[in-house]
N, C-alpha and C positions, 0 to 999 in steps of 0.2 A: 565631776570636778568642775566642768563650765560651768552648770546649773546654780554648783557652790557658791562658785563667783561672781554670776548675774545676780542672785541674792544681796550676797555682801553689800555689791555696789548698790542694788537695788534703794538699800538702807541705808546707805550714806547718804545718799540722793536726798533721803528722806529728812535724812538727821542736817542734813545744809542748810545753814541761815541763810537768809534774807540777802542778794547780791550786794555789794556795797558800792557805791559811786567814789571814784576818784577826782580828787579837786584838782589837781593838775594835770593839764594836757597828756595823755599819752601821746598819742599822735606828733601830738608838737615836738615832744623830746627823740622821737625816734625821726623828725626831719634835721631834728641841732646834730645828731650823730649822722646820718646818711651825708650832708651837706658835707662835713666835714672830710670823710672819707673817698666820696667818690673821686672817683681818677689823682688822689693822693698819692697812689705807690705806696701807701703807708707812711708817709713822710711828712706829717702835721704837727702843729702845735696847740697842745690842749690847753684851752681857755678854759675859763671859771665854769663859761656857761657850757661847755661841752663838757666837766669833769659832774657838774651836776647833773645832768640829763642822765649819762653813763650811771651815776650815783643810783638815781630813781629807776631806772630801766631793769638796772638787777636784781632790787628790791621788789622789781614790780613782776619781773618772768623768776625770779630765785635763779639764775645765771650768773656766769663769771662774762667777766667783761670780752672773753672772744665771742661766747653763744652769745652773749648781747647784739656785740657788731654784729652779727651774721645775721642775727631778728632781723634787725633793720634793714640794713641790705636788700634779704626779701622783702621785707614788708612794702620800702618801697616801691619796689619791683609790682610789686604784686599788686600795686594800687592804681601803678600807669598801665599796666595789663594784666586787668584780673582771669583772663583765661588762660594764661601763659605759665609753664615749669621751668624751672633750671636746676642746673647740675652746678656744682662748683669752678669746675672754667668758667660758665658766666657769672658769678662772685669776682673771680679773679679780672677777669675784664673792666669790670666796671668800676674796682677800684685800682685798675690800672698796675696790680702787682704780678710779679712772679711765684711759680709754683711751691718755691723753698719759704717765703714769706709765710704759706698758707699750709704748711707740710701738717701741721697740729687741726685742721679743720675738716678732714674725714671724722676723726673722730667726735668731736665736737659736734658736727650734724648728725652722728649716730645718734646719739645721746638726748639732742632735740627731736628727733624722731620716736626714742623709747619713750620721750615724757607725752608725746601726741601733741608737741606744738608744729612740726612740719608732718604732713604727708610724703607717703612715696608715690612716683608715677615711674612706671618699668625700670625700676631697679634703683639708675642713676639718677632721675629728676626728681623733685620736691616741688613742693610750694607747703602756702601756711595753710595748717587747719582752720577750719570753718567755726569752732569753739574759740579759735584764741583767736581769731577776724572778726567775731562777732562781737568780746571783751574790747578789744583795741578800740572798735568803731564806737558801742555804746560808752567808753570811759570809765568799762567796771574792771572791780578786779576778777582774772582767770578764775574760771571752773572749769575743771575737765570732766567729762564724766567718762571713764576709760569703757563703757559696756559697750559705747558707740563705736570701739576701733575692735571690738574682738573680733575674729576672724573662725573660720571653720575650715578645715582641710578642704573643702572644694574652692575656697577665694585665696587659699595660700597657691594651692596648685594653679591654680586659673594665672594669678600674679606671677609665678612663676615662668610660665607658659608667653607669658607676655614682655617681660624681661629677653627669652629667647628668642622669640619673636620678633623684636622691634632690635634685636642685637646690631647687626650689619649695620641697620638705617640710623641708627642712633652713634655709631662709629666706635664701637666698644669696641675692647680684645675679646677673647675668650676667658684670658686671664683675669681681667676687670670681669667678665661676668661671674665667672668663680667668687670671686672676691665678693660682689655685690647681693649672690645668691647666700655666701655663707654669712654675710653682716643680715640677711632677711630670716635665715632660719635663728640665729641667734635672738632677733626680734621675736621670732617666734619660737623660741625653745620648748613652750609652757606643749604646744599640740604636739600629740599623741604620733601625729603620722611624721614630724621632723625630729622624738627622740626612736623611732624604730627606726625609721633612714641612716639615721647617724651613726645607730647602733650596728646596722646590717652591712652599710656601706661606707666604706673609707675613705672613698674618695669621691669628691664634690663633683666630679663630672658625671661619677654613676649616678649619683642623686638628683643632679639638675637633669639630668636624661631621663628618669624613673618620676620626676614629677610631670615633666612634660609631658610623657606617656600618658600619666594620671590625670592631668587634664582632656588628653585626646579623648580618653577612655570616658569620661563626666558627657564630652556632646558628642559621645556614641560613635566615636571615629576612630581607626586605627592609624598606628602610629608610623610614620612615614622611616624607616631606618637612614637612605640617605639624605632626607631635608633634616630630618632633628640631628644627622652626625654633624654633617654641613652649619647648621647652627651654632652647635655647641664646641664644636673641635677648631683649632687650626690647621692649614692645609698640612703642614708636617706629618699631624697626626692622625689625619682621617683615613685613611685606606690603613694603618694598621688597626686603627680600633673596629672597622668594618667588619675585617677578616676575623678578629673576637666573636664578633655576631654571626657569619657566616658559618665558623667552624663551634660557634655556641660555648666558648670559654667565656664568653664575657660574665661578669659577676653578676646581669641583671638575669639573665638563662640559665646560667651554674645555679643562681639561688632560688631559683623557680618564680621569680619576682613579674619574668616577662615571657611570651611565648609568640612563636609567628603563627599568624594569620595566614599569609603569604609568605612563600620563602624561596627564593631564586638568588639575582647577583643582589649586589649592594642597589643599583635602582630600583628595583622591583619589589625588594622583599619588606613586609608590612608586620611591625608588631603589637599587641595588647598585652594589657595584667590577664594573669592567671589568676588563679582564686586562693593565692597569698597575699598577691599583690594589692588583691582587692582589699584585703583583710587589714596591711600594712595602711592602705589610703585612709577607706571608712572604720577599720575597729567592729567597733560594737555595730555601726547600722550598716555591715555590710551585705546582709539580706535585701537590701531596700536596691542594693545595685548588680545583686547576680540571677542573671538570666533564666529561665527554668526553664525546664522540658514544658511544652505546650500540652497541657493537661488531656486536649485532643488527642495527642498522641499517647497515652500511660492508660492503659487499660490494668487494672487493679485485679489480681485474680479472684477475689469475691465476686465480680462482676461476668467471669466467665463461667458461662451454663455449660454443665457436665454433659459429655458428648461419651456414646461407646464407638469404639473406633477398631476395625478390623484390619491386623496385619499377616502376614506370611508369616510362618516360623522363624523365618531367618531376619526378616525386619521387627518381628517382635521381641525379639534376643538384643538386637541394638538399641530398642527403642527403650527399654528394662533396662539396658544397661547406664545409658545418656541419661535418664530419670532418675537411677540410683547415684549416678556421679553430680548433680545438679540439686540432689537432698540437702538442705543445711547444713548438715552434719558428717556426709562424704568431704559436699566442696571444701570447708573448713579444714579438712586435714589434709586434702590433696591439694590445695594450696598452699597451705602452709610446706610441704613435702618438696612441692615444686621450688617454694622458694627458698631451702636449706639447700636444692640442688643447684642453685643458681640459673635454673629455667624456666621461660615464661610463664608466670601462674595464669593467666586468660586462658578461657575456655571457646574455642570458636568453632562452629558447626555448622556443616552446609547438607542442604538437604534436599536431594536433586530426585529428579524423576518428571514422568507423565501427568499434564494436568490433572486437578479434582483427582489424586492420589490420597491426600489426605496429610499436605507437608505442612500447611500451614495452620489449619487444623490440632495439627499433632505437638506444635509450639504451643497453642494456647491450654492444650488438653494438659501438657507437662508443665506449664505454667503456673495453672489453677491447682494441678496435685502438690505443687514443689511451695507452694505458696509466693510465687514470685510475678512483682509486676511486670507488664509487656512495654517498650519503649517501641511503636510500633512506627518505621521510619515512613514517610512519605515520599518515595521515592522523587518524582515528578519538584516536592516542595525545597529537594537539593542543589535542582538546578535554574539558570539565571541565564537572561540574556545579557547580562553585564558583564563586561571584563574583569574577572578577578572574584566575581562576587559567589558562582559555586564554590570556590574553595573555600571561602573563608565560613559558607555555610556547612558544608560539610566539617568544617574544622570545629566551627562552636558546634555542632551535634554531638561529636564526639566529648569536647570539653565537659557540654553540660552534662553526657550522659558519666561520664568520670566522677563528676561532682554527686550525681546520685548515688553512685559505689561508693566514696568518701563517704554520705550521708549516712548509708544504710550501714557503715562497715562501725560509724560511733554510737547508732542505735543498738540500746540492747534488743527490742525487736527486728530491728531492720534488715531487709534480706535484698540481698544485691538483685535488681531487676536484670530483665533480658532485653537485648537490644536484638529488633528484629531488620533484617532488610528483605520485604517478602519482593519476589521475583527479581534478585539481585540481578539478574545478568544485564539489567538496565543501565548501572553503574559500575559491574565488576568485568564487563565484556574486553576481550583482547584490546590491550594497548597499540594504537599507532605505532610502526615502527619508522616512519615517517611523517610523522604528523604536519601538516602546512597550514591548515588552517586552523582558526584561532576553536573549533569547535573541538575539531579532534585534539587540542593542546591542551584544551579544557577536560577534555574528558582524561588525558593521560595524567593531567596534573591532579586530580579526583582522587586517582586510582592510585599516586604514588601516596597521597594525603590515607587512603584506607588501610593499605599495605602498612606505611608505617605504624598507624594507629592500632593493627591488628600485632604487630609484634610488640606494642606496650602496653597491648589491652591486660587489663586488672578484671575484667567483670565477662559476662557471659554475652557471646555473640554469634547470633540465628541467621543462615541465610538461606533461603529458599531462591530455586529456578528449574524450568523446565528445559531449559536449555543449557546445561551442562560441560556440550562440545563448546561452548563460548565464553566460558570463564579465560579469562586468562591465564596461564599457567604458574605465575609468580603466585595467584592466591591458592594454590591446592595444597603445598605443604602448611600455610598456617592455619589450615584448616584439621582443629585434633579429629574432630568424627568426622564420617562423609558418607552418610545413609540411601542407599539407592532406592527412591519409593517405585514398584512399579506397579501394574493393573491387577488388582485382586485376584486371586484362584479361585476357583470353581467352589472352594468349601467359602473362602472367604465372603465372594460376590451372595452367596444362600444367607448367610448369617446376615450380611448387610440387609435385604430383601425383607428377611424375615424381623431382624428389629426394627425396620421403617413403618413394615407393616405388618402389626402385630395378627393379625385378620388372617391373612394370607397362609394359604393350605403350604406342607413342606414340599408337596408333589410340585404345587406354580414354582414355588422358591425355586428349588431344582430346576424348572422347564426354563425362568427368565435368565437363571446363570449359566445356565448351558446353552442358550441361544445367543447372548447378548454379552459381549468385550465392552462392561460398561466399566469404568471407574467408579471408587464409590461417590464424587460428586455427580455425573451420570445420574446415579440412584436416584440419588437427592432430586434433583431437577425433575424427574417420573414422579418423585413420590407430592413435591409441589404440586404439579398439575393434577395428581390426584385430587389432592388437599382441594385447589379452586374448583375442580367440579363438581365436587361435595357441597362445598358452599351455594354453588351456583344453582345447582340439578336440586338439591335438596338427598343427591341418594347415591352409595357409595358406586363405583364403575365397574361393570363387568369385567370378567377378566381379558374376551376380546378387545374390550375399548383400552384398556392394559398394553394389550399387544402392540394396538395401533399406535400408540405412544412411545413407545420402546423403538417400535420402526423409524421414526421422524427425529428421533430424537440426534442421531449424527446428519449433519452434511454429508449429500452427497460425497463421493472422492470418485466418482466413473469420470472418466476424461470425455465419454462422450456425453453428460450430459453438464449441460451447462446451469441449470438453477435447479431448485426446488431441494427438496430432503430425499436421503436414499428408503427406499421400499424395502 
């Protein structure tokens, strides 16, 4: 529709004659009417030569003789200081009248404004456009070319944001800003994001609150809840609309338009658009403004190399089981099932035990079978030495990984990815029950931010740790599985040995699992340095040099010896 209409104009532009000069002073006639009026009161007597002037000035802007007077007015204005705005009290001042004298001239300036011969500056002030300053000055008659005033929903919001902004210092109510903001979206009815505002929101304060947001949100900043309430409200009204926000009735949270960032009392707590909001702002180019999982992190399960992975009876029955519930085609109905019973359909799973068990492993291996990509979290990349600033990362993690559930859930290929947190207990470890300083307040505020997020999770979420007695206790029931990985059995440890290294007799197999309480990372690590001394020697390793390796391969744990590898 814009595009339409830069055309249009494009071509009228084209089809315009030649500018025409005017043989009579403009200028001059808009000094016979200023002269006349200033500090009048209104109280003059129209001579010949000011009923002429009037005569040609309306012919010359297509105005009735109030928008005329009020040209002038500015015009002069604007010529003994051309970097200078005014509002209507300084009209009324300088011709010296009262408020009732002038009651018909809001209107009147609206109007001058829709035809683009005044600009707005935050809200209330004006002055003249640059098109009809530049007619007056050369002595031609007005062209407008209206393409020069379109606007885009980031200069409406922006304009808006500035209005709120300058409110106090410019000596507005709240009420004149209502006012002021609803005569701007009327200017602008035609954009896309002030007829869905209108449509979603009833009242002008949700909306002047929801653009200002929308501006925060354009230079990457969230939205202050008690400066933009303070802004926008009267002291009357402020601590109830607060507590809207606090207990999340407000229409801007009920409608999913806005969400915290941060959420404490009314000073503290911080909000942004959610990804309707977005959608409300930009439309169509809202891609261009929503965030995305760092592609570092989304491991694609085409990309993960098929591993054979050895469990216990009893871990390979969970692990069958957790694969067959994470099938497309399971999820899809046991979802759906959960949410006819009104309980949480998110899937979440922690999966605990002894290092190089095989936990983390065992997510990408279920991964790659299920066909689902890995969101794989950066733990360390959660946290901030800025105040305030973990949570709100932790907060967009979750957002955007939401938004990938959303994605996959309208794709007909799409399959809800996995959110992993490998060695959670960096983030999910017991809460402060006293927390004092700002580090442990930080980490208790993390953990209420996961918690919540884990009771409205939509999509699938992995957490792996070795250290299990450290979880917190709040997170064990929203955990649906809870698989205990531990050190491989004697048949297990064989199998391992024996698929690393295919070479190897079943008698070694047997002697290295029966000697050695390895994990199957363990192995792993033996069958590496296999690997470099093959490359290195040119010739595969004895099974003695085997042994030696196997030896070295734990840390000491003798209390009396203090370095080296245990023998």
């Amino acid at each position: 529709m814009m595009e339409e209409k830069l055309k249009k104009m494009t071509k009228n532009k084209k089809d315009m004659h030649e500018v025409k000069k005017i043989r009579w002073s403009v200028s001059g006639a808009i000094s016979v009417i200023f002269e006349k009026v200033q500090n009048s009161k209104m109280r003059f007597r129209k001579s010949e030569k000011y009923n002429e002037a009037m005569e040609r000035l309306c012919a010359y802007f297509g105005t009735n003789e109030t928008q005329t007077l009020i040209l002038c007015i500015i015009f002069a204005l604007h010529f003994e200081t051309p970097e200078a705005t005014w509002d209507l009290s300084d009209l009324r001042r300088e011709i010296g009248c009262s408020a009732l004298k002038t009651v018909s001239w809001p209107a009147e300036i609206a109007e001058l404004r829709k035809r683009h011969f005044l600009n707005s500056s935050r809200g209330t002030c004006f002055y003249p456009s640059e098109q009809l300053m530049s007619a007056i000055s050369a002595n031609e008659e007005i062209v407008i070319d209206e393409s020069e005033f379109l606007i885009d929903f980031s200069k409406f919001v922006s304009n808006v944001a500035d209005m709120v902004e300058n409110r106090e210092s410019d000596n507005i109510s709240p009420h004149r800003l209502a006012r002021n903001v609803t005569t701007y979206e009327s200017e602008n009815s035609g954009l896309p994001i002030v007829k869905s505002a209108r449509l979603i929101l009833t009242e002008t304060q949700d909306r002047i609150f929801f653009y200002d947001a929308c501006s925060d949100y354009l230079k990457r900043e969230d939205t202050s809840l008690q400066a933009t309430i303070r802004d926008i409200y009267s002291n009357h009204e402020r601590y109830a609309v607060a507590e809207t926000f606090i207990r999340e009735t407000n229409p801007l949270l009920a409608l999913g338009l806005l969400e915290f960032t941060v959420k404490g009392n009314m000073r503290d707590s911080e909000l942004t658009l959610t990804e309707k909001g977005i959608e409300i702002l930009a439309g169509e180019q809202k891609d261009l403004f929503v965030k995305k999982i760092d592609e570092k992190l989304l491991i694609k399960p085409e990309k993960i190399k098929k591993k054979t992975l050895f469990y216990s009876k009893e871990n390979q029955e969970q692990i069958d089981i957790l694969k067959n519930a994470l099938s497309e085609e399971k999820l899809g109905e046991i979802q759906k099932r959960l949410k006819e019973e009104a309980m949480p359909v998110g899937v979440a799973v922690l999966l605990y035990g002894s290092p190089g068990t095989g936990k983390t492993e065992s997510v990408f291996q279920i991964a790659r079978e299920t066909g689902r990509p890995v969101v794989h979290v950066d733990i360390s990349d959660t946290k901030s030495c800025w105040f305030g600033e973990s949570e709100k990362k932790i907060k967009e993690l979750f957002r955007n990984y939401a938004r990938m559930c959303e994605s996959a859930s309208k794709s007909s290929d799409g399959k809800t990815p996995i959110l992993l947190f490998n060695e959670a207990d960096a983030v999910f470890a017991r809460r402060k029950s006293n927390a004092t300083s700002s580090v442990d307040q930080t980490e208790n505020a993390m953990q209420n931010i996961i918690l919540e997020e884990m009771e409205n999770l939509e999509g699938i979420m992995v957490a792996t740790t070795n250290f299990a007695d450290n979880l917190d206790p709040a997170f064990e029931r929203r955990f649906l599985f809870k698989i205990q990985f531990e050190n491989p059995s004697f048949e297990a440890k064989k199998s391992i040995w024996l698929s690393k290294l295919a070479w190897l007799s079943e008698k070694d197999a047997e002697s290295f699992a029966q000697k050695y309480e390895f994990s199957g990372g363990q192995i792993d690590n033996i069958v590496r340095k296999i690997t470099m001394q093959e490359v290195i020697t040119g010739k595969r390793p004895e099974i003695p040099e085997i042994e030696d390796m196997c030896r070295v391969e734990k840390l000491c744990k003798d209390s009396g010896r203090k370095m080296g590898f245990c023998a």
